[in-house]
C-alpha positions in Angstrom: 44.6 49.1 113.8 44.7 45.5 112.9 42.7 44.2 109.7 39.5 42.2 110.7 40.6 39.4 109.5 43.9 39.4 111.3 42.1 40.7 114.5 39.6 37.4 114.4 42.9 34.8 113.4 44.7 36.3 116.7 41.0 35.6 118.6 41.0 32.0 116.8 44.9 31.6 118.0 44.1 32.6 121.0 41.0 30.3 121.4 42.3 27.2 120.4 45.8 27.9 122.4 43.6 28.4 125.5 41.5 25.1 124.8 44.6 23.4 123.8 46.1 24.0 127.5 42.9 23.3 129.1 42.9 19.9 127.2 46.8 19.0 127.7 46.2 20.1 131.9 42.9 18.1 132.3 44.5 14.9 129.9 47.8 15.2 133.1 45.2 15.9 135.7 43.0 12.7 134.3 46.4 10.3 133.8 47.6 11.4 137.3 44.6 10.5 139.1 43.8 7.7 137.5 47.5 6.1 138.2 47.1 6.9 141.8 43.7 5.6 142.2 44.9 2.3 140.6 47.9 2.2 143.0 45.6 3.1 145.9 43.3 0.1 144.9 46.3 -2.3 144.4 47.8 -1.1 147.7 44.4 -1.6 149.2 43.4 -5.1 147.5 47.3 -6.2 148.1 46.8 -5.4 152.1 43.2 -6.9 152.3 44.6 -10.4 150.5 47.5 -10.8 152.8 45.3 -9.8 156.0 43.1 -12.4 154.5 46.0 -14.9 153.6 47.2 -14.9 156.9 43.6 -15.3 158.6 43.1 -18.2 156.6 46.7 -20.1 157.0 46.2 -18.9 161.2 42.5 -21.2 161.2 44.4 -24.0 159.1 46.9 -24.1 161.5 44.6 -25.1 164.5 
């Protein structure tokens, strides 16, 4: 058998490794979604300003 205070420092390891992967997954998760929100919105904005761009320089033409 372990000594208790070994026993609770492999628990307190064990804890913090844990967190520490839950933190690093949810920080890759977080940066992931984030940069493909932002390149959804600029794709989105980008297509709505040249739809708009083009509807404009079409009435300015007649």
């Amino acid at each position: 058998m372990l000594p208790c205070g070994v026993a609770w420092m492999y628990v307190l390891l064990f804890y913090i490794s844990s967190i520490a992967v839950v933190v690093a997954i949810s920080i890759v998760l977080g940066v992931g979604t984030a940069f493909l929100l932002g390149y959804s919105l600029h794709f989105i904005c980008h297509t709505i300003i040249t739809k708009v761009d083009k509807h404009l320089g079409q009435q300015n033409l007649k």
